[in-house]
N, C-alpha and C positions, 0 to 999 in steps of 0.2 A: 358417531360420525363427526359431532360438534369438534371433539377433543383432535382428532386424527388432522381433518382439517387446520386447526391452530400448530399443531404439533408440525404441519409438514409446512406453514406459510414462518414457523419461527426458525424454521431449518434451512428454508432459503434464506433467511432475512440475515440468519447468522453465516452463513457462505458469504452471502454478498459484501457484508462488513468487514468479511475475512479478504477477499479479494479486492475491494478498496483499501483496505489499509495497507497490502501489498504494494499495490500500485504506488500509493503517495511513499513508501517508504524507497521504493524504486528510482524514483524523480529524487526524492531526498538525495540520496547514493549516489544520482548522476549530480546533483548541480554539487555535493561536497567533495567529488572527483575532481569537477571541471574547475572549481576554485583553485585546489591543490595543485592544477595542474598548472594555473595562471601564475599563482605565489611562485612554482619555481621558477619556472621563466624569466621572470622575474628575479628572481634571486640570481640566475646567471646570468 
């Protein structure tokens, strides 16, 4: 019961890390978009 238990609380733990990390990688993506977008602008 002990083991199942551990086994199912480290299997969300590891989702959730998985979907955090998405996330901040997401936000990364948008603000090195939105730079790029500023630099051209810029450049024209």
């Amino acid at each position: 019961m002990l083991n199942s238990s551990v086994s199912l609380s480290f299997k969300f733990f590891s989702v959730s890390i998985i979907f955090h990390i998405c996330n901040l990688l997401k936000v990364v993506a948008i603000f090195f978009i939105g730079n790029f977008n500023i630099l051209e602008r810029i450049e024209i």
